[in-house]
Steps between C-alpha positions, in 0.01 A plus 500: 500500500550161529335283767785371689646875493176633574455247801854562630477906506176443717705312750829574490539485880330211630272660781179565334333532828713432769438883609115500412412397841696694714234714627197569677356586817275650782578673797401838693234761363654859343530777764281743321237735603147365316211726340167365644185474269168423713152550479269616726273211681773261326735270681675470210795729458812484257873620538720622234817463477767649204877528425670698258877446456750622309892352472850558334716198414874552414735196462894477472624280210226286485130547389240393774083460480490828250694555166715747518522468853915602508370829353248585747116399424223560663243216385435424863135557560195417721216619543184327649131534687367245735141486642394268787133456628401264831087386321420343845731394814609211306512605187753746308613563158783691377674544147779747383596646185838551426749612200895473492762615224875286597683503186276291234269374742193653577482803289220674729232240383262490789365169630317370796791379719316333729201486627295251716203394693522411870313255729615508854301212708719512796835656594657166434319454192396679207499513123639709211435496120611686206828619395656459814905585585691157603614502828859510498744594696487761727544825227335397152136722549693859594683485152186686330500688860794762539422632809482204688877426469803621530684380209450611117558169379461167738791261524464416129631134559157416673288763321689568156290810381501397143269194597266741659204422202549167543458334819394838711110320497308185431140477389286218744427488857667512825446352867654682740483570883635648818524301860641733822586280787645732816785264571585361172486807269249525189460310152429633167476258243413502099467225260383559155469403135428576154647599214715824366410708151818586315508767230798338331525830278566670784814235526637435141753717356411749204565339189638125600348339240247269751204556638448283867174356624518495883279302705489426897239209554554522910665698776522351817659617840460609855646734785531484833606754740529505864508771733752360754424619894828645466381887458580622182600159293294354268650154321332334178530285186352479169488268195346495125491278222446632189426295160606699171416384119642688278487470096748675258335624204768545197402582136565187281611326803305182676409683856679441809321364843715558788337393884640554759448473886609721764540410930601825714507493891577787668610618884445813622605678877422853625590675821411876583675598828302898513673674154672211417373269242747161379443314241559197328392220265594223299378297247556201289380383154464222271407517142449183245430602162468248186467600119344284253798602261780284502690725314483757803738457800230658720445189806573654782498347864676722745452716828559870571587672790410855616537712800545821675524677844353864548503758765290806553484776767285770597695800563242746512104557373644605168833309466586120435807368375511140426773238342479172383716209342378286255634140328363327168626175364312355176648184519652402846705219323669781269569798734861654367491713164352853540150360295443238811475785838394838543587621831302830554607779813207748548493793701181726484385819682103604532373804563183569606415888372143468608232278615387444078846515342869345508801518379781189497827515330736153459791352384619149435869358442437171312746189447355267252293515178232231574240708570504669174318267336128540385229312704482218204869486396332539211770658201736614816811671440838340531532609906836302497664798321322764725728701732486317826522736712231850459298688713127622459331843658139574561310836564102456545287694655124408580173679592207275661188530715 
């Protein structure tokens, strides 16, 4: 292959990474009942916590996060085991081990996927470190979490599944807090950094030809969230800036170093009114990327825009329906031509069989191919001649404790 082919396959859409940081997050704790380890004449005790789940993907005219997908597959898998200790009244640990199979990600390799060490000082102030999710947003933890939503997939213009591996956690330290003042409300705040490990195997397509060398030297970002003294609405905002390097390896071929910098700012609003829950964020982003090729068009400067509104209600103990609407554009300076939107209406029912084990079934009618693309644009198919309009439906079912 020669270079100039070789470098134009790898980007043949411009957006190397204008979807790589379109995710991550912290909110509430899974509703789960916990096993509890402890020993006698020990104030030390630990609580386990596991999922298993199981899913069915089936798409209409157009292939989405599994091959195969408009034929029915069922490489939608999770499965993990947490375990959280408090050492002393200020101290805790926690970590959790967790393996997924989506399409070719994953593959049931287990990992640690996250884990940390906590130093709580005050209320207002304390200290985490280790592989720590990035508060964002209001949804990002409870997408390793089933049972603590209603959905099967979050809005995927503000949590895009397919970048699940790569932005769900960052490995540093954390300050965070909490401030409750009767008239005004309370305050949770997080700010953070570090830096993000990407298996770019996990991201490169089988057979193209290049190997990639992906390396985040910092992560950097915050999130507050206020607790309004209007009962039931919480308000909040978040932001992260993310620095990428990455280097194109191609046989014969001088290497490639692409860097790129990503902004992201984020609002947020809740309101739960008794069984009612509404919904809805939206979020802006900026990505500048350079290449040290001049042969490669790949400079990029340009802002996208994402956004959804959701409602839930529940009906009964064992029965929640929910529906949300959902808006992506990659570039907001290019949004006609099916490859520049996705508009995505969801509409998802939960049942609750048992305390340990649920059952959700879902369907989406989509408008728009651009979330289609992989999480690097990396090799991406040519969405333009995708059939705009196609629908997606979900069965999962999930046991936990």
């Amino acid at each position: 292959m020669k270079g100039v082919e070789a470098s134009q396959c790898v980007w043949t859409r411009k957006r190397i990474v204008s979807g790589l940081f379109m995710l991550c997050a912290v909110v509430p704790s899974p509703r789960a009942i916990a096993a509890e380890i402890g020993l006698e004449n020990s104030p030390a005790s630990v609580e386990i916590h596991g999922f298993v789940s199981q899913g069915f993907i089936l798409t209409l005219r157009n292939e989405y996060l599994a091959p195969g997908s408009t034929n029915g597959s069922f490489e939608f898998s999770e499965v993990g085991l947490n375990f959280t200790t408090s050492l002393t009244d200020t101290l805790q640990l926690g970590v959790q081990l967790f393996a997924q199979d989506l399409g070719a990600s994953g593959n049931y390799t287990p990992k640690f996927d996250w884990f940390y060490l906590v130093y709580r000082w005050r209320d207002w102030l304390g200290l985490r470190a280790g592989r720590l999710k990035i508060p964002y947003g209001l949804y990002n933890e409870v997408q390793d979490v089933d049972s603590a939503r209603v959905p099967i997939l979050l809005p995927g213009s503000v949590y895009p599944l397919q970048s699940r591996e790569i932005l769900f956690a960052q490995s540093g330290g954390e300050l965070y807090g909490f401030v409750r003042s009767p008239a005004l409300g309370a305050l949770d705040y997080r700010a953070f950094g570090g830096t993000i490990f990407i298996d770019a195997a996990n991201l490169t397509p089988a057979n193209a030809g290049f190997t990639l060398d992906l390396r985040v030297p910092y992560v950097l970002g915050g999130r507050l969230l206020w607790e309004t003294p209007v009962e039931g609405l919480r308000v909040g905002g978040s932001l992260e800036v993310v620095r990428l390097e990455t280097t194109v390896l191609i046989p014969t071929v001088p290497s490639i170093h692409i860097e790129s910098q990503s902004l992201l700012l984020l609002g947020s609003a809740e309101y739960t009114l008794a069984d009612l829950t509404l919904t809805a964020e939206y979020a802006r982003a900026h990505v500048r990327q350079e290449s040290d090729n001049p042969q490669l068009s790949s400079e990029i400067d340009e802002w996208s825009e994402r956004a959804y509104a959701m409602a839930t209600y529940r009906v009964a103990r064992w029965f929640q329906p929910g529906a949300y609407y959902s808006i992506f554009f990659p570039d907001v300076q290019h949004r006609d031509g099916r490859e520049n939107v996705q508009h995505d209406l969801a509409m998802t029912l939960r049942f609750d069989i048992n305390d340990y084990w649920l059952v959700k079934l879902e369907g989406h009618y989509m408008h728009g191919t651009a979330g289609l693309l992989n999480p690097l644009r990396v090799n991406p198919p040519d969405i333009s001649t995708e059939a705009p309009s196609w629908g997606a439906f979900f069965l999962k079912t999930t046991a936990h404790f």
